[in-house]
N, C-alpha and C positions, 0 to 999 in steps of 0.2 A: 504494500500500500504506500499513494505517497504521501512524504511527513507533513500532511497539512496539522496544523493547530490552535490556529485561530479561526473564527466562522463569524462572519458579519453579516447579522441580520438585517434586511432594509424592506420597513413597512412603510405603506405610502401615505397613511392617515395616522398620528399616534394615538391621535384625538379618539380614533374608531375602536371598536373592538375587534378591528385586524390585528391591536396589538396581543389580543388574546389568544390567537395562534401561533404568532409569535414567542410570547412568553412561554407556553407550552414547549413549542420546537424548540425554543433554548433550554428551557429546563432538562428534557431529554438528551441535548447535547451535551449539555455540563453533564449529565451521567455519564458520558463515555470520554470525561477526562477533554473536550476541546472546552477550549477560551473563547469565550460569546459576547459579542457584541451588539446591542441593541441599538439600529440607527434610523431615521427619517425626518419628513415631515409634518408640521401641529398646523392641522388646516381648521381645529378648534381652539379655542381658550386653555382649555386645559388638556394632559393626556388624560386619556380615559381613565374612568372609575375604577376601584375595587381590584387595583392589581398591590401585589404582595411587593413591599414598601423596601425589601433588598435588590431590587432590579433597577439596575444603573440604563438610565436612555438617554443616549446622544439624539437630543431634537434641533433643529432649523425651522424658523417659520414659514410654513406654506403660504406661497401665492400664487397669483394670476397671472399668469403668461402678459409682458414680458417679463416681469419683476424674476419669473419662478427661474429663468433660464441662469439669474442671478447665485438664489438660492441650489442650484444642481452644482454650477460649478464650484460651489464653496464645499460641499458637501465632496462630493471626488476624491480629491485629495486625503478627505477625514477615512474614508472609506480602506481598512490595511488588512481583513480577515487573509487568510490565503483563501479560503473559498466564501462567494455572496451568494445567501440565500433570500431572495426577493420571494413578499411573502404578497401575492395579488399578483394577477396578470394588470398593472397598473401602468400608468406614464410614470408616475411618479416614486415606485417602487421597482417594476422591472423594469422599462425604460434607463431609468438609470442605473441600474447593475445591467443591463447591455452595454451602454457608452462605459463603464468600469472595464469591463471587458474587452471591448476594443482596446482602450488603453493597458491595460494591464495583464490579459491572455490567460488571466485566473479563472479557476470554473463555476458555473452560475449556476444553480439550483432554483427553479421556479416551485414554488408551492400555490396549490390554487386550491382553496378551500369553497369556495363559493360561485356558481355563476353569474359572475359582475353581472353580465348584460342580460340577463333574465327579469329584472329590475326596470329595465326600458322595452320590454318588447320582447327580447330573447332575438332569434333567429328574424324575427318581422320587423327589428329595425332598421331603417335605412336612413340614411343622411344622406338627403338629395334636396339641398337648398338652392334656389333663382342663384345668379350671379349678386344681385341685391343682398339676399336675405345674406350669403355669404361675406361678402363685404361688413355687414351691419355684424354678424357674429365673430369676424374677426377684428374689427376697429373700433368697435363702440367701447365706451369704457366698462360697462357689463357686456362685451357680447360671449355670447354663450361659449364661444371657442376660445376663450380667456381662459376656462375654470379646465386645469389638469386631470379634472378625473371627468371630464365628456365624453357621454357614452364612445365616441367617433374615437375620443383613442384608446378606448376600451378594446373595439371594435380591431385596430389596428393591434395592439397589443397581442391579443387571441390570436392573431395572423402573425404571429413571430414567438408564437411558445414551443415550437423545434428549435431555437437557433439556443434555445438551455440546455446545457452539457445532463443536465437529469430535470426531472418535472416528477412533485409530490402532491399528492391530492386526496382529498377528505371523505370522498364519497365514492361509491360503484359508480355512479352518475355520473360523475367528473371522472371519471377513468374511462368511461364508455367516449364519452368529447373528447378528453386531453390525450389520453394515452396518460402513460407515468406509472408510479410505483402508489399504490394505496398507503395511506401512513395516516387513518382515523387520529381524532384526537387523544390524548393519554390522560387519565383521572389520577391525580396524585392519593393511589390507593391507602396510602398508610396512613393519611389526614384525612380521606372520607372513611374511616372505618369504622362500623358500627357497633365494635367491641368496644369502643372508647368513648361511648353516649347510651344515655340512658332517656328513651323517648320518653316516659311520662316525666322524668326532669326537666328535660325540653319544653314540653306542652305547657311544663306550669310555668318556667322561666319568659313566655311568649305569649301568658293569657291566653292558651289554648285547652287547656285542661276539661272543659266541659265539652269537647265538642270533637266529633271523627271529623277529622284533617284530609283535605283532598289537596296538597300542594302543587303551586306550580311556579319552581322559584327561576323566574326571571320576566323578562321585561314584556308585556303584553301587547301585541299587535294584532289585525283583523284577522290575518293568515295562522293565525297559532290554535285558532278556535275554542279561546275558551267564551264565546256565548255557549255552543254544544255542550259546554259542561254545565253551564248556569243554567241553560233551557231542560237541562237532567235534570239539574238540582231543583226544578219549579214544579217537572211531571215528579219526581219521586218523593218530596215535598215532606221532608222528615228533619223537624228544626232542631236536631243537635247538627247537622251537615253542615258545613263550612269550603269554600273553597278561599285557601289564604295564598295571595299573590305577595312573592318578594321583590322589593324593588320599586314595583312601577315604571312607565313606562317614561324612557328618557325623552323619546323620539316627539308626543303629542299627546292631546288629551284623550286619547282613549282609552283610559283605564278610568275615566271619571264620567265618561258615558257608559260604561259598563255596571259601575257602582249608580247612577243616576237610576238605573233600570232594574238591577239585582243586586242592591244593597245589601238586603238580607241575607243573603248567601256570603257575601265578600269579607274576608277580614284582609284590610291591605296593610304589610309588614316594610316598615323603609330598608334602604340598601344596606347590607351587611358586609364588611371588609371577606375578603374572599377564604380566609380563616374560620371565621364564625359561620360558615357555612353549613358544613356537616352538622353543627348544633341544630342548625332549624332545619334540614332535610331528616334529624333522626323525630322532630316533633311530628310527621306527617303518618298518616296511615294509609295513604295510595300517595305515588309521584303521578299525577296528569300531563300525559305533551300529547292534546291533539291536533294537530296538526292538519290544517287542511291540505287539500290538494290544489296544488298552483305549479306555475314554473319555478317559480323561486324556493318553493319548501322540498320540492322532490329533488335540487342538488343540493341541501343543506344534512346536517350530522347535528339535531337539536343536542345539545351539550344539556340540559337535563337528563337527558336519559341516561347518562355515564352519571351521572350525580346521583340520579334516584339508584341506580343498577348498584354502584361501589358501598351506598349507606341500607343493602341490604332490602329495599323496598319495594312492595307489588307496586307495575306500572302498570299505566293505563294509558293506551295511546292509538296512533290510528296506522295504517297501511299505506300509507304514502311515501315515498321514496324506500331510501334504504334502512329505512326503521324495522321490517320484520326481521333483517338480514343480521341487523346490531340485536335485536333482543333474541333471538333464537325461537327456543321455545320456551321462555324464562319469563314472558309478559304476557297482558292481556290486549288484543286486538280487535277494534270493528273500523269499521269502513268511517272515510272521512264526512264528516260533516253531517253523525246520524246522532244527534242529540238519545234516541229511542234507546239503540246500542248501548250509547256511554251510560244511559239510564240504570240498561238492566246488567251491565256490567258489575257498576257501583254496587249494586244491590248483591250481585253472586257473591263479590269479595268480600264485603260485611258478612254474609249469611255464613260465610268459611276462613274465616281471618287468620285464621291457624295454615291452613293450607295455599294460601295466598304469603303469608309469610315466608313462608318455603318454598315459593315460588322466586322471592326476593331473596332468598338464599341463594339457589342457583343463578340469580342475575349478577351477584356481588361476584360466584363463582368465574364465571363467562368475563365480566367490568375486565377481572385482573388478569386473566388469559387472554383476552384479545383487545383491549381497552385503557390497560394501564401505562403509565409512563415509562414503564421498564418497557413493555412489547413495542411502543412509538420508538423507544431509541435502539432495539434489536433492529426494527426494521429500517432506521435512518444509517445505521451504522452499516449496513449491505449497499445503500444508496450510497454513498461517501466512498466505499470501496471499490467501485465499478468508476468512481470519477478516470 
C-alpha cells in the first residue's frame, strides 16, 4: 500500500449536515490510524449543530461567484492530506478537490451520500435559459448562477464523478447511479449502547414517564411522514400514546403546523448535543422513520434507523428505498404513506412488547455487523488500498 497518512476532508457547506458525513468518515479514518482533516466552506452563520465539540474545522467563508473564485484559491494551498476526500458531488467540494488535483496528482475520493439533484427535479431538470434570462443569471447581482451550489453545476459535477481515483456512496441507490464502493453510515456502537441506559430512567428524566413513547429523533419535514403516524395516533386514539419529536425542524415551520393540528399526540423535545442522544432514544418504546416515497427519500440512508437499531429498539418504518435492505428482518414494515398500517402496526407491538423487544435485539445485532463505525472503516480501509 502506499504511505498515504494524512486525509483531507473537503465538505462544500459546513453550515449543512454534509458535515455529518463527514464527521462520520473521519471518525472511521482516525480508526485506522490516518491524520484527518476537516476543511471547507460556511455558506451559513454558523457550522452546523450538535457535532461533538473535539473536531477541529478549517472553515473559509462561502460566497457568490465572483467573490467565491477568491475564497477556492485561498483554500488550495491550505489543502496538504496526501489523499482529498470530497464529501458531495459539489462545485464547491468536489470541484475543488479536482482543480487540487490537477495541481497536485494526489488521489481524490468522491463520497456521494445523497442525490443532490433529486431536490430540483432529479433526471427532469434542465437549464435551458433565453440568451436574456442567461445574461440576467449571470450578471445580476442575485442572479441565480452566482450561488455555487446551482442545480446546473450540480448537474455538471454528476458529469465528472469518473475523473475520482474511487467514489463512496451511502445507499444501493446511489451505487445503482454512481457506481462506487457502498460504505453506509457507521453508528458509534459503544455510545448508543443500550446496556448503558436505563429507559424508565430516561422517561422520567424527559417527563415521559406516563406515556408509551413513539420517537422520532430528528428534524421533521413533509417527506418523513410523520402526519401517517399522527393520523395513526387519531384512528387508534389511546391517550397514554405520544409521539415525541427531537429537535425540530431547523429548515421551516413545519413542525408547528403539525403541532397546530395534533397537538395532543406531540411532545416536542429541543436539540440535544449528539452525546445525550442515546439517553433519549433509550426513553422510546418504538423508533418511527416513515418515510414517504419520493425521489429524494429513496436515495437517502434515514440515520434514525442506525440510532433506533444500535439502542436496541422495535422500529417502525416504511418500504421505500433501501430501508428493508438496512433492517433485514429485524423491523417492522408497511407501505408508505398508509396511516391504516402504521395504525395496526402500533397496536401489534404494544399487544407483544416482549417480542418486539427482541426484535430490537436483533436490530442492535445487524446496527454492529453491518452499520457500525468499525464495519465503515473495514470497508474505507479496502477503498484506500486499491488507490
Amino acid at each position: 500500500m502506499k504511505n498515504f497518512s494524512k486525509i483531507s476532508l473537503l465538505v462544500s457547506d459546513l453550515s449543512s449536515a454534509a458535515i455529518l458525513r463527514a464527521y462520520l468518515i473521519a471518525t472511521a479514518l482516525k480508526n485506522l490510524e490516518y491524520e484527518v482533516e476537516i476543511m471547507g466552506f460556511l455558506f451559513g452563520d454558523n457550522l452546523y449543530r450538535n457535532l461533538p465539540s473535539k473536531l477541529k474545522v478549517y472553515n473559509l467563508p462561502g460566497k457568490n461567484f465572483p467573490e467565491f473564485f477568491g475564497e477556492i484559491n485561498k483554500i488550495l494551498p491550505k489543502i496538504n492530506g496526501d489523499i482529498i476526500y470530497a464529501i458531495k458531488p459539489q462545485l464547491a467540494s468536489f470541484g475543488v478537490a479536482l482543480l487540487n488535483k490537477i495541481f497536485t496528482r494526489k488521489p481524490l475520493i468522491l463520497d456521494i451520500d445523497d442525490w443532490e439533484l433529486s431536490w430540483h427535479g432529479g433526471d427532469n431538470w434542465h437549464y435551458r435559459p433565453t440568451p436574456k434570462q442567461l445574461a440576467r443569471d449571470l450578471l445580476k447581482p442575485d442572479g441565480a448562477l452566482k450561488n455555487p451550489h446551482h442545480p446546473l453545476y450540480v448537474k455538471w459535477m454528476e458529469g465528472l464523478v469518473s475523473s475520482a481515483d474511487a467514489v463512496t456512496v451511502h445507499t444501493k441507490f446511489l451505487q445503482q447511479r454512481f457506481g462506487g464502493t457502498f460504505v453506509p453510515n457507521g453508528k458509534d456502537t459503544s455510545l448508543f449502547d443500550p446496556a448503558q441506559y436505563d429507559a424508565e430512567s430516561s422517561r422520567n428524566r424527559y417527563g415521559l414517564a406516563e406515556y408509551r413513547i413513539l420517537m422520532f429523533p430528528g428534524a421533521p419535514r413533509p417527506y418523513k411522514g410523520l402526519e401517517d403516524v399522527l393520523i395513526a395516533l387519531d384512528k387508534i386514539n389511546q391517550p397514554d400514546l405520544r409521539l415525541v419529536i427531537v429537535g425540530g425542524s431547523p429548515y421551516d415551520d413545519y413542525d408547528q403546523q403539525l403541532q397546530q393540528q395534533w397537538g395532543r399526540w406531540i411532545i416536542k423535545l429541543p436539540k440535544y448535543p449528539a452525546d445525550v442522544m442515546p439517553d433519549l432514544v433509550a426513553a422510546a418504546h418504538i423508533v418511527v422513520v416513515p418515510q414517504r416515497d419520493t425521489p429524494e427519500t429513496r436515495a437517502q440512508f434515514p440515520l434514525k434507523l442506525t440510532d433506533g437499531m444500535a439502542m436496541a429498539k422495535p422500529i417502525l418504518s416504511t418500504r421505500v428505498g433501501d430501508i428493508p435492505q438496512i433492517l433485514g428482518d429485524t423491523g417492522y414494515l408497511v407501505e408508505p404513506a398508509c396511516p391504516e398500517q402504521i395504525a395496526e402496526q402500533i397496536q401489534l407491538i404494544f399487544q407483544d412488547l416482549e417480542s418486539a423487544n427482541q426484535q430490537g435485539i436483533k436490530a442492535r445485532e445487524r446496527c454492529v455487523e453491518h452499520y457500525s463505525i468499525e464495519a465503515m472503516a473495514s470497508t474505507l480501509k479496502s477503498v484506500i488500498a486499491q488507490l
